[in-house]
DRENPA-3360 file (N, C-alpha, C; in nm, 2 decimals, always signed):
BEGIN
1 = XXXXXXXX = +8.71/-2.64/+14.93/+8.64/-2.61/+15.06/+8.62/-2.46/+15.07 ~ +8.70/-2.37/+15.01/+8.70/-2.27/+15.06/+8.54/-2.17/+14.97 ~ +8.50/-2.22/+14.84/+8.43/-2.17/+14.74/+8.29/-2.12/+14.81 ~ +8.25/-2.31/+14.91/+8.15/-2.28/+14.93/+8.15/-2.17/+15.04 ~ +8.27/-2.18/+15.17/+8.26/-2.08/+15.29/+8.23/-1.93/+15.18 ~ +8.32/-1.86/+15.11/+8.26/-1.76/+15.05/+8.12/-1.72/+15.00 ~ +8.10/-1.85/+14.94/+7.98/-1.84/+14.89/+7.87/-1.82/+15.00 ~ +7.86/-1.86/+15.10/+7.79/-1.88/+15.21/+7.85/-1.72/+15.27;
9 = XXXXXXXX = +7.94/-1.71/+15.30/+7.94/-1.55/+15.34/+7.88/-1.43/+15.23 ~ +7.89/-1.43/+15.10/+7.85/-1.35/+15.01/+7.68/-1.33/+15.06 ~ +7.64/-1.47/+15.05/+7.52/-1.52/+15.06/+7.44/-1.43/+15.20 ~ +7.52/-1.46/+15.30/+7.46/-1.42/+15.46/+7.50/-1.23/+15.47 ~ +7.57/-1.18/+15.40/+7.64/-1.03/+15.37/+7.51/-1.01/+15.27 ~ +7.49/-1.03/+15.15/+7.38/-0.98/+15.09/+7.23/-0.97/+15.19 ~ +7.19/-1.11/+15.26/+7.11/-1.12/+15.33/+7.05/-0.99/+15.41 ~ +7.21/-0.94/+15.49/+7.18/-0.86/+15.60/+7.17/-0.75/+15.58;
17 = XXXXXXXX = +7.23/-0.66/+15.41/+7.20/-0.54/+15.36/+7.08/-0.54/+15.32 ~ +7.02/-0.64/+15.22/+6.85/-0.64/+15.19/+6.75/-0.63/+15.33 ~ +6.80/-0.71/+15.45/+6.70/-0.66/+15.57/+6.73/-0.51/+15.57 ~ +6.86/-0.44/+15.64/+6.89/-0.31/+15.67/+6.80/-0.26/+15.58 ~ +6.83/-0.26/+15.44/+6.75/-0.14/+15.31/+6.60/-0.16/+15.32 ~ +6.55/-0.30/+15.37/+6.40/-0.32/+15.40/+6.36/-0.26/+15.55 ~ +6.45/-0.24/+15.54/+6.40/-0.20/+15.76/+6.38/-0.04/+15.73 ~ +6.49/+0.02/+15.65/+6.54/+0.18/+15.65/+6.42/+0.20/+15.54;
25 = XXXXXXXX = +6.33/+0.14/+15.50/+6.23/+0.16/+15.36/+6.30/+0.23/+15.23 ~ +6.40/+0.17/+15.25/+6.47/+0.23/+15.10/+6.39/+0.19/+14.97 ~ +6.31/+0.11/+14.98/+6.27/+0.01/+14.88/+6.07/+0.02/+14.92 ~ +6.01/-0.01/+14.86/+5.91/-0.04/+14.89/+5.85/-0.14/+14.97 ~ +5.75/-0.12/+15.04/+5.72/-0.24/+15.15/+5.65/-0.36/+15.07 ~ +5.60/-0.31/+14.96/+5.47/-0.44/+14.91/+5.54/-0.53/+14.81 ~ +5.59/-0.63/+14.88/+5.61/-0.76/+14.82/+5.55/-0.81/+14.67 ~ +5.39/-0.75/+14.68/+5.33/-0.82/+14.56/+5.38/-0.76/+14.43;
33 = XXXXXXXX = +5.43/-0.62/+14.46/+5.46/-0.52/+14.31/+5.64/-0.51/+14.29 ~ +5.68/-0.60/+14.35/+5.81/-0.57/+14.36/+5.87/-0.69/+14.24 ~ +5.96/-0.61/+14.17/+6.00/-0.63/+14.03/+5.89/-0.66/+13.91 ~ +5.81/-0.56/+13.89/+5.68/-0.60/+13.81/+5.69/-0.45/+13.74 ~ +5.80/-0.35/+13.78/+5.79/-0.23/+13.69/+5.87/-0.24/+13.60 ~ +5.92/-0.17/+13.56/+6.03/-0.13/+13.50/+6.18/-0.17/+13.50 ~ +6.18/-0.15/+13.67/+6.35/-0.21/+13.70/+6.35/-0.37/+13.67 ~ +6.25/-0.43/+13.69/+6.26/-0.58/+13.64/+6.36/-0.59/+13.56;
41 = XXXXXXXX = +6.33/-0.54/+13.40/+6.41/-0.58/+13.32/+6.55/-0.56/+13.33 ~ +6.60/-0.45/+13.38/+6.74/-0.40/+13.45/+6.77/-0.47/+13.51 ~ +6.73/-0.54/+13.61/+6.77/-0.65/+13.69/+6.79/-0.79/+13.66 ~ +6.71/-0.82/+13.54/+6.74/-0.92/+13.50/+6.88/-0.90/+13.41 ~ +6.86/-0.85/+13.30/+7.00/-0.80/+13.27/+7.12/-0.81/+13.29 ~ +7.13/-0.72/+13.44/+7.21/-0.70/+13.52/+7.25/-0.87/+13.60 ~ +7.17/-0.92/+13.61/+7.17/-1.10/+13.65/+7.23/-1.17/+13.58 ~ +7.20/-1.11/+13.44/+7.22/-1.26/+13.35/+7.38/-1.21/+13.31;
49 = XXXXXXXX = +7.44/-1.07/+13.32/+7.57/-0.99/+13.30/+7.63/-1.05/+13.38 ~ +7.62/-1.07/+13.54/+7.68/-1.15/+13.62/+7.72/-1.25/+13.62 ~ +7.59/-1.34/+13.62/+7.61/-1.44/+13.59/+7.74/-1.50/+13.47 ~ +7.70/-1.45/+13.33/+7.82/-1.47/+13.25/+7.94/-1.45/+13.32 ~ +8.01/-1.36/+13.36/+8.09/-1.27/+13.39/+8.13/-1.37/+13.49 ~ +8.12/-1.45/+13.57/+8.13/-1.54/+13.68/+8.18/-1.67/+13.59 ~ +8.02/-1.68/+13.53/+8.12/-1.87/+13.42/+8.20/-1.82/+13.35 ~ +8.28/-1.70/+13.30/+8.36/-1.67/+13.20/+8.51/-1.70/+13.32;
57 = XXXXXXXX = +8.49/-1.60/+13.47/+8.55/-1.60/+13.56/+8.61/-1.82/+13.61 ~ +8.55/-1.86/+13.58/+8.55/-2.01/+13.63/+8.61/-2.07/+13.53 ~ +8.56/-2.07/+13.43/+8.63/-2.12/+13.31/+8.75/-2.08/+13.29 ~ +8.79/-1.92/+13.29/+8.96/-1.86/+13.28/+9.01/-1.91/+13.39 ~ +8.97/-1.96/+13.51/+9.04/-2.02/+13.65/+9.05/-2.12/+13.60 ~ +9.03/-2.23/+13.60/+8.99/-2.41/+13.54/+9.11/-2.38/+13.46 ~ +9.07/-2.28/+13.36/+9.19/-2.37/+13.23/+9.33/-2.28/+13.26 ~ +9.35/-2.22/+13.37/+9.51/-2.17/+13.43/+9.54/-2.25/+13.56;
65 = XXXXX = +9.48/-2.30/+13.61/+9.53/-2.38/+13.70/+9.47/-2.53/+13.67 ~ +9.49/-2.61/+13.58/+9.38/-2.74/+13.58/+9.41/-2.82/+13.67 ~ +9.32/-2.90/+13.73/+9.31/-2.99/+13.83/+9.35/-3.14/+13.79 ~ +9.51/-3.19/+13.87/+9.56/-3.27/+13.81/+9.49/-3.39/+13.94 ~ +9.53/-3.51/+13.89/+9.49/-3.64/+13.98/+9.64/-3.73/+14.03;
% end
């Protein structure tokens, strides 16, 4: 129960820094060119690093605590 409440806060915390940084114009205004330079590929990257880093995270949990019936 608890995975998704985090997840759903991570989720609503990221949400409200991306408005602030889009409010403050940290970032560009135009939607159409956004991730289409350069940083794209860094970002992707940087996604797919996480990502692993998370299933590797889930897997080392799973097999130290396994879920008995």
């Amino acid at each position: 129960m608890w995975l998704p409440v985090v997840a759903h806060f991570i989720n609503n915390g990221l949400a409200v820094i991306v408005y602030f940084i889009y409010g403050k114009e940290f970032v560009e205004s135009d939607l159409d060119t956004l991730g289409s330079g350069s940083e794209g590929l860094i970002l992707i990257l940087l996604s797919l690093f996480f990502t692993a880093m998370l299933i590797w995270f889930i897997y080392r949990t799973e097999k130290s605590f396994p879920v008995t019936k």
